[in-house]
C-alpha positions in Angstrom: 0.0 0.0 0.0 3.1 2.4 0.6 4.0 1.5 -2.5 0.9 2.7 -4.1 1.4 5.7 -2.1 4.5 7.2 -3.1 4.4 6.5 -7.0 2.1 9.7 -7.9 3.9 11.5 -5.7 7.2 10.8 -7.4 5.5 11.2 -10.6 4.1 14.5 -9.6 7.9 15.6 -8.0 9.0 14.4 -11.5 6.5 16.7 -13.9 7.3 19.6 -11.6 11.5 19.3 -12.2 10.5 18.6 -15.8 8.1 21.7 -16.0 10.8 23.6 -14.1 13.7 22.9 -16.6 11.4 23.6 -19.8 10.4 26.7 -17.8 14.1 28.0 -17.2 14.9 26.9 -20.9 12.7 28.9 -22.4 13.7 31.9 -20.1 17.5 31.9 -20.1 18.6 29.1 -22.6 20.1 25.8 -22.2 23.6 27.5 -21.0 22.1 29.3 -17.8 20.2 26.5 -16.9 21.4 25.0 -13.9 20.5 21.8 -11.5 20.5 24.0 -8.8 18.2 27.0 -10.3 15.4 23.6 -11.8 15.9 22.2 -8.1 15.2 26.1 -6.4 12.3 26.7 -9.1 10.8 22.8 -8.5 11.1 23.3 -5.0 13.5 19.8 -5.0 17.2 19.0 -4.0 19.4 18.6 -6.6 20.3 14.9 -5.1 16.5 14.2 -6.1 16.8 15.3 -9.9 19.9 12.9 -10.4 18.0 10.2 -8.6 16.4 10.0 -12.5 18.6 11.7 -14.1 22.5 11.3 -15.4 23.2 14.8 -16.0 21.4 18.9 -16.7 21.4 18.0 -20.5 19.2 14.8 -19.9 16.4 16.6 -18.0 16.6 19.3 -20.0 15.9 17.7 -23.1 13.3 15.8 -21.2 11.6 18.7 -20.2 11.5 19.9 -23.3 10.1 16.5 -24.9 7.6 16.6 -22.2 6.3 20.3 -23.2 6.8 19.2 -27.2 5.9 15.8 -27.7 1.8 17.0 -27.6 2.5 19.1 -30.7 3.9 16.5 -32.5 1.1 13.9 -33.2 2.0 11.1 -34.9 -1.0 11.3 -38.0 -3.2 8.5 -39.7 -4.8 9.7 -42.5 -5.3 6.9 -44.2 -2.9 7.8 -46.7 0.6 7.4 -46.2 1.4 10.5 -48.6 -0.3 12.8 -46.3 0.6 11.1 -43.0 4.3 11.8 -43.6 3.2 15.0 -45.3 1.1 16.2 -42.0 3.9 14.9 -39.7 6.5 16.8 -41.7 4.4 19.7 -41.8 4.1 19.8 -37.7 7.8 19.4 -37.1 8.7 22.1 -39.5 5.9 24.8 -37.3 7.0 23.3 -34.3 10.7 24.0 -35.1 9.7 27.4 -36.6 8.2 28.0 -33.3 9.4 29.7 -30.2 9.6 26.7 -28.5 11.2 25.0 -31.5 14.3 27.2 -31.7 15.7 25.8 -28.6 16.5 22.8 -30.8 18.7 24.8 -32.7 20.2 25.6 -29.9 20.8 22.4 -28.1 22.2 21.5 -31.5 25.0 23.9 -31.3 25.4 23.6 -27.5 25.9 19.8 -28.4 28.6 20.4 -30.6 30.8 21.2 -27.5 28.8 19.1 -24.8 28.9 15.4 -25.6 26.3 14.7 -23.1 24.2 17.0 -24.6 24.6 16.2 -27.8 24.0 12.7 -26.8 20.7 13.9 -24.7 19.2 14.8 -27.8 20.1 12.8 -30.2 19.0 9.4 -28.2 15.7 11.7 -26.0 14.5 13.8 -29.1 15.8 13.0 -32.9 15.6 9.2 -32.3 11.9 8.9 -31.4 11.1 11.3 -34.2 13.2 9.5 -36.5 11.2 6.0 -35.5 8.1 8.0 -35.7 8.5 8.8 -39.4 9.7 5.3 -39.7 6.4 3.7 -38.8 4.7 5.6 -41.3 7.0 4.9 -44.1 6.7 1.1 -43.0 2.5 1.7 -42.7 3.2 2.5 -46.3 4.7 -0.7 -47.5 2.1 -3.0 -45.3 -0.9 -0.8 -47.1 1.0 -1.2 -50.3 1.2 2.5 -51.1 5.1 2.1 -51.1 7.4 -0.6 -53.0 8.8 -3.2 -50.5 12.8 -2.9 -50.9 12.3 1.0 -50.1 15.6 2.3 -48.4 13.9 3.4 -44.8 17.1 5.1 -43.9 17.9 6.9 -47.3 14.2 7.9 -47.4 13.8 9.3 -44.1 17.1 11.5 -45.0 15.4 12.6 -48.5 12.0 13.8 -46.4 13.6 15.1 -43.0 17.2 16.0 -43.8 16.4 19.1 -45.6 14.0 20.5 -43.1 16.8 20.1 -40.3 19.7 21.3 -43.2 17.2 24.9 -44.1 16.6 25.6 -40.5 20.3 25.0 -38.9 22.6 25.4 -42.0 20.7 28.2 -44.0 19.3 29.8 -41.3 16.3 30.2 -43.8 12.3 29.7 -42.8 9.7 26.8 -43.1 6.7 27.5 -44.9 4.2 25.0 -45.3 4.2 25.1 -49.5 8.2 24.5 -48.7 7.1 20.9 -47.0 4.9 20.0 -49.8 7.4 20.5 -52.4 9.6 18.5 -50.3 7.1 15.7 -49.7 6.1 15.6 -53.6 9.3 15.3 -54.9 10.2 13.0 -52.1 8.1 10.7 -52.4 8.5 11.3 -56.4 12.3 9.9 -56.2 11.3 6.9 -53.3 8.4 5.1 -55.5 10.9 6.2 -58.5 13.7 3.8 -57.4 14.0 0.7 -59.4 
């Protein structure tokens, strides 16, 4: 029965140091972020947040996750086309967003914090990246796409470029900008031989 007891609690203690990172992200920026300042604004000792997590990066990008992964649906349309071209459509407004930006951020924090970079890439790009996987394989068990489709080549063709325009170029993502990509995505992966 104590058991019982003490699990929402911890889940509650746990939503509030999430809440509290995502809160201080958004404020100062992933640099100023401290354990100490999410443990002060959680109202939490800092021995609690590494009780569940490694390191700042980690519940940092959890906190973010937490806050994002509602905006992020994963769509069935009944069409694969316009399940991928709905998903890709929500990450590129979502990344355009306020909230968004601070992935472009923790991308170029990560390129001098390992741990960060790590933090993201396992918390945030790899459950995206599985995401758009299960739609492309949705595809092929509907039989909208070939069988011996490259998953790995084609999730480059359709996501690459979004990540490439917003961090590389520095340039914006407009919704007739996804189509495009979408159409002649999909063009070239139902094109290969």
């Amino acid at each position: 029965m104590n058991g019982k007891r003490g699990r929402p609690r911890s889940m509650e203690t746990q939503q509030s140091i999430l809440s509290a990172s995502y809160d201080l992200l958004l404020e100062h920026g992933f640099e100023a972020v401290t354990a100490e300042k999410i443990a002060e604004r959680a109202g939490v000792s800092k021995a609690t947040i590494y009780k569940w997590w490694p390191n700042k990066a980690a519940v940092v990008v959890d906190g973010f996750l937490s806050a994002a992964t509602a905006r992020l649906p994963l769509p069935d349309t009944g069409s694969t086309y316009h399940d991928v071209l709905q998903h890709a459509t929500n990450l590129a407004r979502f990344l355009s967003s306020r909230e968004g930006k601070i992935i472009k951020e923790l991308i170029g924090q990560g390129q001098f914090d390992s741990g960060l970079a790590e933090a993201y890439r396992t918390r945030y790009f790899q459950p995206r990246r599985l995401e758009a996987r299960h739609l492309l394989e949705r595809g092929i068990d509907r039989g909208e796409l070939k069988q011996n489709v490259d998953m790995e080549l084609s999730l480059d063709l359709i996501y690459g470029p979004i990540f490439y325009r917003l961090v590389i170029l520095g340039d914006e993502l407009d919704d007739p900008y996804i189509e495009n990509l979408v159409a002649y995505s999909f063009a070239g992966i139902n094109g290969i031989p």
